[in-house]
DODOVO-170629 format. One record per residue (C-alpha): x, y, z; residue number from 1. Coordinates in Angstrom, 1 decimal. Last residue first. Layout:
BEGIN
ATOM     xx     yy     zz   i
ATOM      X      Y      Z NUM
...
% end
This chain:
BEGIN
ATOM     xx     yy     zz   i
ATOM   27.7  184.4  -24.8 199
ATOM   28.4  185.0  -21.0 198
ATOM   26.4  182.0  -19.9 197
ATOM   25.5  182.3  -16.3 196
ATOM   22.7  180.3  -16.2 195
ATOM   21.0  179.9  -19.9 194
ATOM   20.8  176.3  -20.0 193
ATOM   22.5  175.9  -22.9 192
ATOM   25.1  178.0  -22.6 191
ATOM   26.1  176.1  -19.5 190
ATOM   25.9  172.8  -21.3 189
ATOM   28.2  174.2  -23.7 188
ATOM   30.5  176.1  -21.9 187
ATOM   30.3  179.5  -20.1 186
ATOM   33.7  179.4  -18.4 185
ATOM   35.5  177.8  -20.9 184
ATOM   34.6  180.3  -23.8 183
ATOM   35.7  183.3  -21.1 182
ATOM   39.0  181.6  -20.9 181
ATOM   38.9  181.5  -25.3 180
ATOM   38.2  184.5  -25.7 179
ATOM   41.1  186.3  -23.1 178
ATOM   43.6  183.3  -24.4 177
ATOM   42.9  184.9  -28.0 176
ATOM   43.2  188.6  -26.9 175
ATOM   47.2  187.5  -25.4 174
ATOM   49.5  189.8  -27.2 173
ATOM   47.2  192.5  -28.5 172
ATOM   45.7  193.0  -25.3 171
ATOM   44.8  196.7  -25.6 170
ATOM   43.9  197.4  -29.4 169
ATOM   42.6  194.1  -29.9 168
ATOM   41.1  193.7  -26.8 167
ATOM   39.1  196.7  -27.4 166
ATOM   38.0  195.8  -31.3 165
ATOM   37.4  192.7  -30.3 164
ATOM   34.8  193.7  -27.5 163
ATOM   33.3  196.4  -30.1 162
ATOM   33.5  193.7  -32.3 161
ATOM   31.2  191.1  -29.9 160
ATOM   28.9  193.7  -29.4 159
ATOM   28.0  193.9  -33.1 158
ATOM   27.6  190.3  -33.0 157
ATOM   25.5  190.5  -30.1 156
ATOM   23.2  192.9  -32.2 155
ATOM   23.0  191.5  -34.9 154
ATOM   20.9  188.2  -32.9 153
ATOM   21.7  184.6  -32.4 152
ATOM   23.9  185.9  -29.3 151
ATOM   20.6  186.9  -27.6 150
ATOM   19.6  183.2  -27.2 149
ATOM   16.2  181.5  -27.2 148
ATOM   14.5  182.5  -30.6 147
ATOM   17.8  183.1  -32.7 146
ATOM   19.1  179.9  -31.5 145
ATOM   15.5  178.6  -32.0 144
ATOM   15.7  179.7  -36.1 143
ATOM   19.5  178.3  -36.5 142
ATOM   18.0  174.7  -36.1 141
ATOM   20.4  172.9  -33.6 140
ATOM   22.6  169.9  -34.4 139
ATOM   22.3  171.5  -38.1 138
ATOM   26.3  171.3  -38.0 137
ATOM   26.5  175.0  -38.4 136
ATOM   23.7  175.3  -35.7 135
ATOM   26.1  173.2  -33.5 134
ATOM   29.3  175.6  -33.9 133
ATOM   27.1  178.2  -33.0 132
ATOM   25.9  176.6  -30.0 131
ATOM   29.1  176.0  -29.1 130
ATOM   30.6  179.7  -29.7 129
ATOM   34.0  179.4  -28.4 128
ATOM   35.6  178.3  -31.8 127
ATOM   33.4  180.7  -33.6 126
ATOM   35.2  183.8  -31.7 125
ATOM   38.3  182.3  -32.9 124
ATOM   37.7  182.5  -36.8 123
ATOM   36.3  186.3  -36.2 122
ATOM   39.4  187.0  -34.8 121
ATOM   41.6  185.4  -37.1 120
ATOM   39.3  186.6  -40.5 119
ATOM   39.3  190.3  -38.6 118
ATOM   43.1  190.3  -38.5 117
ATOM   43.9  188.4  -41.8 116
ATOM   41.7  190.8  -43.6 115
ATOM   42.7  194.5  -42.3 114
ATOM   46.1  194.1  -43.6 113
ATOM   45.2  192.9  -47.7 112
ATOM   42.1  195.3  -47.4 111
ATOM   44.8  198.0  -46.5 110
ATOM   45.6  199.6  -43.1 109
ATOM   44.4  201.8  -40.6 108
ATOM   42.4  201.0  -37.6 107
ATOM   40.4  203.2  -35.7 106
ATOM   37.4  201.4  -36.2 105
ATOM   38.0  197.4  -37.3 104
ATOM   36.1  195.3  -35.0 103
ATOM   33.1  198.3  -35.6 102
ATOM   33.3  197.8  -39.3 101
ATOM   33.4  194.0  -38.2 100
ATOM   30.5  194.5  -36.7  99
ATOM   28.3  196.5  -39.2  98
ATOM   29.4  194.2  -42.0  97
ATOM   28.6  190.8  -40.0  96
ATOM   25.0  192.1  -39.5  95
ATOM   24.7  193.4  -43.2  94
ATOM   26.0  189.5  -44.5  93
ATOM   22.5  188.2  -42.2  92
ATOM   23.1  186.0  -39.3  91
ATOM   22.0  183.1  -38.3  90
ATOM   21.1  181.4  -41.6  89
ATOM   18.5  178.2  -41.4  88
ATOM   15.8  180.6  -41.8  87
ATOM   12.4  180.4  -39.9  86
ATOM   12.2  183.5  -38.4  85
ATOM   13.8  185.1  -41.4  84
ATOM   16.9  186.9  -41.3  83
ATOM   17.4  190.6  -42.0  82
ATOM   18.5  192.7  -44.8  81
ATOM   18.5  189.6  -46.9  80
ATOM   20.4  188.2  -49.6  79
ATOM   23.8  187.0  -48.6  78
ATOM   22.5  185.0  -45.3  77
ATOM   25.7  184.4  -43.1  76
ATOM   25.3  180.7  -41.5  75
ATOM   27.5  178.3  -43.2  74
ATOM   30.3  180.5  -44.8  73
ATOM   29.9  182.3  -41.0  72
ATOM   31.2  178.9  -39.7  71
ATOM   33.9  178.4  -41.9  70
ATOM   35.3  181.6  -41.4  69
ATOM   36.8  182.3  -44.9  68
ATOM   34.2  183.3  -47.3  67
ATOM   32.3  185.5  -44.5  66
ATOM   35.6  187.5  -43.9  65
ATOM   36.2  187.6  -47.8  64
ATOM   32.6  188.9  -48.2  63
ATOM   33.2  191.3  -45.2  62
ATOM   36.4  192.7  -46.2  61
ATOM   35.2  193.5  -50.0  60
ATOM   32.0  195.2  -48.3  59
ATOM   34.7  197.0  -46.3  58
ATOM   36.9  197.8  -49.4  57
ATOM   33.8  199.4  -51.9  56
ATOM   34.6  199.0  -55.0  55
ATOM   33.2  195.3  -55.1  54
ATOM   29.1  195.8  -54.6  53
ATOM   27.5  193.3  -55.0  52
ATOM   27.4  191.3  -52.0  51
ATOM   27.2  194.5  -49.8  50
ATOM   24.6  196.0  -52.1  49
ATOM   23.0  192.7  -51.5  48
ATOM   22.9  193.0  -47.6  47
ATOM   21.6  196.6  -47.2  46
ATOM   18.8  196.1  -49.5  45
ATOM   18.2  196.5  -53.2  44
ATOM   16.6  200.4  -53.7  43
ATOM   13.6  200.3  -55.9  42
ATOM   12.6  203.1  -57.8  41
ATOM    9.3  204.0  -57.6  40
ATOM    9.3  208.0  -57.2  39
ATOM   12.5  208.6  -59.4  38
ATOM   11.6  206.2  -62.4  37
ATOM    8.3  207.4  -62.3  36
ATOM    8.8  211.2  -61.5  35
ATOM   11.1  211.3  -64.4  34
ATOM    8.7  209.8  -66.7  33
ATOM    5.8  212.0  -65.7  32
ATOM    7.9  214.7  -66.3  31
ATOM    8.9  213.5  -69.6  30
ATOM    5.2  213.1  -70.5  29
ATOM    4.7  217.0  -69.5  28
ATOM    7.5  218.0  -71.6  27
ATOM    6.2  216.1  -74.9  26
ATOM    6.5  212.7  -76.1  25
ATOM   10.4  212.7  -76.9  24
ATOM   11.1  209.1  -77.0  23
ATOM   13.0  207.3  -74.9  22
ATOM   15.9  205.8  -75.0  21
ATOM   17.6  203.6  -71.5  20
ATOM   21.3  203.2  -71.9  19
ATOM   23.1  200.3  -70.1  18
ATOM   26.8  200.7  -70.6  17
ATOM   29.9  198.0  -70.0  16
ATOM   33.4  199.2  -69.9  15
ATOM   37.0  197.8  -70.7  14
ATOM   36.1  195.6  -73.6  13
ATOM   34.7  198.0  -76.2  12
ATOM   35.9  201.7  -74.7  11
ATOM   36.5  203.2  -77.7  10
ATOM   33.5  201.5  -79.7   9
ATOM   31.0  202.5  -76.8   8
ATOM   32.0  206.3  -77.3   7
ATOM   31.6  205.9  -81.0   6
ATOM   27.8  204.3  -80.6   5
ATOM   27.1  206.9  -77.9   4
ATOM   28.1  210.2  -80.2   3
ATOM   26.1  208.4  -82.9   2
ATOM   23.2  208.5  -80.8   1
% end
């Protein structure tokens, strides 16, 4: 103990430490303990280790990326694994992680390089995304985007990095007039009735 209480007077100010004491009950009781703790424990999900978590660069990434694309400030649930059927969040932080780990594969760079690339691209996919754009508004309830359209769903946003991550690595110089053509082509009303709507 006082081994702990010199340790802790070191490092006052540059480290927090949660200690747990137990008595010594007995080997058996100790067992029981361990098996306890162990057994039970419960893991937070995907999406909060990624809001918590700030030694990790790609949940840093996706907290800034969700921070500074408007629309995914609006819609990104911070909380859950998944979203709700009847949330007003499209997207869940875990789904925006997973895709723009897959924007950015094979890349190499810092944080401070990686950021301004996926935060442009990310940014640009919104602006061709009208029904997104109108569930950020609350024109249309996120929960019947989800319900009617595959592009409400993880997995079309994964899709839409490995998509980025291709033009990005072979269009480099005109990847924004490629999104934004195939934006014009499906269009709003288009989109909404489900004929021919790319996204």
């Amino acid at each position: 103990m006082a081994r702990s209480q010199e340790y802790i007077k070191k490092r006052k100010g540059t480290l927090g430490l949660c200690l747990t004491l137990f008595v010594d009950a007995g080997l058996e009781r100790a067992q029981q303990r361990f098996a306890n703790l162990n057994r039970f424990a419960v893991r937070p999900n995907n999406s909060l280790g990624l809001l918590y978590d700030h030694r990790d660069e790609l949940a840093n990434l996706t907290r800034a990326v969700v921070r500074d694309v408007v629309l995914f400030h609006k819609l990104a649930d911070g909380e859950k694994t998944s979203v709700a059927g009847g949330s007003n969040k499209l997207f869940a932080l875990a789904s925006i992680h997973a895709a723009t780990k897959t924007l950015l594969a094979g890349f190499s760079g810092s944080f401070e390089t990686a950021r301004p690339i996926a935060v442009e691209f990310w940014t640009e996919v919104t602006r061709v995304m009208p029904l997104w754009n109108e569930g950020g508004l609350g024109k249309v309830r996120a929960a019947e985007l989800r319900e009617k359209y595959v592009h409400g769903h993880a997995v079309a946003l994964e899709a839409l990095g490995r998509a980025g991550n291709a033009l990005l690595r072979e269009r480099r110089e005109d990847w924004k007039s490629l999104l934004a053509a195939s934006g014009r082509s499906t269009g709003p009303a288009r989109a909404r009735a489900g004929r021919g709507a790319l996204w």
